[in-house]
Structure formats: structure tokens, C-alpha cells
N, CA, C and O of each residue as an XYZ file, in Angstrom:
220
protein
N       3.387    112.898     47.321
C       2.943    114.190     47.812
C       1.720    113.995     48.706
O       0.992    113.013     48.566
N       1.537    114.777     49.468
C       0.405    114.951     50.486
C      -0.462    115.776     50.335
O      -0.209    116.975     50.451
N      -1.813    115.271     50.010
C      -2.777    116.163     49.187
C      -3.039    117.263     50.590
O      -3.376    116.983     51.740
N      -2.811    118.244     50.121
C      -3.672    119.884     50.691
C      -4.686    119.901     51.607
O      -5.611    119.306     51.055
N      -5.053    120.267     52.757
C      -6.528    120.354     52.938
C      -6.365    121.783     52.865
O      -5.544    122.662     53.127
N      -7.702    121.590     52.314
C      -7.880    123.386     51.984
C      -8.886    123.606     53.131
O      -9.987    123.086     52.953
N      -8.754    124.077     53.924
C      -9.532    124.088     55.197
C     -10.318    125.696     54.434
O     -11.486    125.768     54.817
N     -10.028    126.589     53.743
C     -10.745    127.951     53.857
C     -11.635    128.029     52.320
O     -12.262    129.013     51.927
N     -11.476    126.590     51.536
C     -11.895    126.230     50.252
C     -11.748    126.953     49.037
O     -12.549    126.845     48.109
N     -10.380    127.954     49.012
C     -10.245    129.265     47.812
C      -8.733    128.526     47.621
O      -8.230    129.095     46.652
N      -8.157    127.897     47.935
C      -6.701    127.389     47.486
C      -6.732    126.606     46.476
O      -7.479    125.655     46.247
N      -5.369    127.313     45.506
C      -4.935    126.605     44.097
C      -4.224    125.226     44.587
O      -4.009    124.326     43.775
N      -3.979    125.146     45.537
C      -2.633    124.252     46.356
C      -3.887    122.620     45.704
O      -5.112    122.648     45.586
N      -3.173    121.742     45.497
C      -3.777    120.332     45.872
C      -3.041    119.340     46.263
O      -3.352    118.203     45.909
N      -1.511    119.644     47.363
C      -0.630    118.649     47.205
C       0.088    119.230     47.662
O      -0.076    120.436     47.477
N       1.450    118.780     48.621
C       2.830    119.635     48.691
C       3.776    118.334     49.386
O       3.136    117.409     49.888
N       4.933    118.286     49.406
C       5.910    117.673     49.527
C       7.086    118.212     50.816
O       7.840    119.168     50.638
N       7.063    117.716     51.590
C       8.143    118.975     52.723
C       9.594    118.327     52.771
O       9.658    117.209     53.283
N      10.679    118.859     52.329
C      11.632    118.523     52.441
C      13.015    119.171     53.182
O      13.288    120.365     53.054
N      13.794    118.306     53.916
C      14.778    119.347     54.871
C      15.453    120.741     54.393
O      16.392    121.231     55.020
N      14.966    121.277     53.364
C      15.286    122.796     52.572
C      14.314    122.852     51.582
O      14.576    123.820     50.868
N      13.367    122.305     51.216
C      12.734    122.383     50.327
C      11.035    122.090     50.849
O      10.608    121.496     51.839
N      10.258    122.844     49.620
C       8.772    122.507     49.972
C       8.627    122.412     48.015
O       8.948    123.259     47.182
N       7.951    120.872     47.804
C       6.959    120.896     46.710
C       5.711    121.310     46.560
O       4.982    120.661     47.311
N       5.079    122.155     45.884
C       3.692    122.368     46.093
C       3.100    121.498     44.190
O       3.761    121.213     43.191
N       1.693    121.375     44.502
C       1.258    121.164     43.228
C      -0.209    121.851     42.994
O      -1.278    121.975     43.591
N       0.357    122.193     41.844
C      -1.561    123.286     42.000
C      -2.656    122.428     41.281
O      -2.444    121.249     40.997
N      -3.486    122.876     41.082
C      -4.498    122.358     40.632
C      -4.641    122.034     39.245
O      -5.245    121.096     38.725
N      -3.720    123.342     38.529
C      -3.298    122.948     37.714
C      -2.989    122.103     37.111
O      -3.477    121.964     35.990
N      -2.178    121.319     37.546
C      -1.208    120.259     37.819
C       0.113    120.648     37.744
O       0.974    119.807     38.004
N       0.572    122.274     37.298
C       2.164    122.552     37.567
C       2.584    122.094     38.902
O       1.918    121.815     39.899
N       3.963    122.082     38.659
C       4.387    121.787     39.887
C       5.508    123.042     40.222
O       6.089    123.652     39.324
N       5.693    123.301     41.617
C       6.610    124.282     41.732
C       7.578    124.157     42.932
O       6.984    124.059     44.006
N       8.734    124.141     42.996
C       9.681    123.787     43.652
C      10.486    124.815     44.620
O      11.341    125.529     44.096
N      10.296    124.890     45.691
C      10.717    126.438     47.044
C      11.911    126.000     47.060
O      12.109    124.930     46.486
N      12.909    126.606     47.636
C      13.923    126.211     47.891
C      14.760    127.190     48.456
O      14.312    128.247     48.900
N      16.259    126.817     48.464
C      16.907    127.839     49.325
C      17.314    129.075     47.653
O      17.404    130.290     47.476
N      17.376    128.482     47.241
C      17.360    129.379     45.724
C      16.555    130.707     45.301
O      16.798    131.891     45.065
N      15.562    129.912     45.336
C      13.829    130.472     45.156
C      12.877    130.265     45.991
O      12.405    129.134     45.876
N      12.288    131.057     46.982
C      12.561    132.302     47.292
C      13.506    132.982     48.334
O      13.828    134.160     48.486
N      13.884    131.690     49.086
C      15.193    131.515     49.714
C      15.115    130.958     50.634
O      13.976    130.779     51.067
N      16.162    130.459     51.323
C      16.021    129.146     52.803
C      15.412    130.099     53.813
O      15.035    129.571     54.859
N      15.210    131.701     53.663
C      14.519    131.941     55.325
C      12.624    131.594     55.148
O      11.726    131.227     55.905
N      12.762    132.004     53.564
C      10.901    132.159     53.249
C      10.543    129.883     53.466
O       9.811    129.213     54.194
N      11.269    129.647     52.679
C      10.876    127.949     53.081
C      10.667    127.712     54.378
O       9.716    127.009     54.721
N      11.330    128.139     55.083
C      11.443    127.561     56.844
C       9.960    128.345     57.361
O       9.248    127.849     58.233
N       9.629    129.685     56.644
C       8.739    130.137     57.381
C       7.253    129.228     56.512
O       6.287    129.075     57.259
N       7.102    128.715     55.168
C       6.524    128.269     54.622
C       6.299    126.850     55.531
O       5.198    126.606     56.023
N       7.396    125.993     55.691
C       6.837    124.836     56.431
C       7.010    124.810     57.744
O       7.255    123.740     58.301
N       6.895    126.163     58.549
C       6.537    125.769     59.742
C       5.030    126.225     59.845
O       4.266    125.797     60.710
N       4.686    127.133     58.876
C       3.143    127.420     58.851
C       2.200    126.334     58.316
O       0.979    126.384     58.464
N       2.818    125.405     57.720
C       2.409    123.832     57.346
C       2.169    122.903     58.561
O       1.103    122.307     58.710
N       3.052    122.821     59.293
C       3.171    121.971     60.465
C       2.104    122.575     61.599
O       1.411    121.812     62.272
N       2.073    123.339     61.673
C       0.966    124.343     62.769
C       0.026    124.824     62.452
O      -0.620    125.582     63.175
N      -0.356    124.420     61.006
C      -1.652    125.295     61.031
C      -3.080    124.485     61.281
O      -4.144    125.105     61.313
């Protein structure tokens, strides 16, 4: 996984994983939580990791 930069310093995020339908995130927690085309569905992932790639 690829640790987070928290560029705005209020994010649970410490980690995420980008995959061709999928995004891993890991919180600080240490849960882990798995996007997908399932949950919350393949249009919200695509918009999730293109706001990854560009931000």
C-alpha cells in the first residue's frame, strides 16, 4: 500500500492501494476497507481514483 499524504492534516486515510476496479484504503485505525464495483459501485471508484491521481 501507498502511505496517504494528508496534505490538509484532518484525514483518517494512512494508506490506499489502486486497483483496475478497485481502491484499498487503510485508516488509521488500522481497518482496512475495500471500494469496489460492489460497494459503492464501479462509477463512485473511478471517480475516487481519478481524484487520487490529480490531486
Amino acid at each position: 500500500m501507498t502511505p496517504y499524504q494528508n496534505f490538509g492534516g484532518d484525514s483518517g486515510v494512512s494508506a490506499h492501494e489502486i486497483a483496475s476496479t478497485s481502491i484499498k484504503v487503510k485508516f488509521k485505525t488500522g481497518a482496512v476497507y475495500l471500494y469496489d464495483c460492489s460497494k459503492p459501485r464501479l462509477s463512485h471508484v473511478e471517480q475516487m481514483k481519478f481524484r487520487k491521481r490529480f490531486k
